[in-house]
C-alpha angles and dihedrals in degrees: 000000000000121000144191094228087187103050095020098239128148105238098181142354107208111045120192115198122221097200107155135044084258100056097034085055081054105050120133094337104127104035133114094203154347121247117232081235098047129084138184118223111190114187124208087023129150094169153332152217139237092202106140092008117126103198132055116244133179119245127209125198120214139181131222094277087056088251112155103246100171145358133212103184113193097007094187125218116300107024148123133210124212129268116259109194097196086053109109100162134036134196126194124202148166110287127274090007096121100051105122090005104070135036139171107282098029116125118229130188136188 
């Protein structure tokens, strides 16, 4: 489960990990959708990319103390985000589902 620390909201119920250079390559690539319950958590991350994607997710930056330090909300097909050094997770969810849920500063855990 993946939770706002800081507003104690419930962000997603199924979390899928992306622990290793194999599974953060995969990422969403090959799916048709993303579920409103469902979350993508990528480790060792700095930024990512939407090319041959065919939804619109919202992406969250964290750092190693699992602090928000940015949001891209409906990142759109075909794009890449820039690199933040200081990113060291990255989750990956359904478009538009942390709007009002999740800001820059909040803490989040898994």
């Amino acid at each position: 489960m993946l939770i706002n620390e800081t507003r104690k909201i419930v962000l997603a119920k199924r979390v899928e990990e992306a622990t290793n250079v194999f599974k953060r390559t995969k990422g969403l690539l090959g799916r048709k959708n993303l579920d409103e319950e469902d979350a993508l958590i990528l480790f060792k991350c700095r930024g990512v990319h939407t090319y041959f994607m065919g939804f619109n997710i919202d992406v969250i930056f964290l750092d190693r103390n699992k602090k928000v330090i940015s949001i891209i909300r409906n990142l759109p097909p075909w794009r890449t985000t820039k690199l933040l050094n200081e990113s060291y997770y990255i989750i990956e969810m359904q478009c538009n589902s942390t709007v009002n849920k999740v800001e820059v500063s909040d803490f989040i855990r898994w």
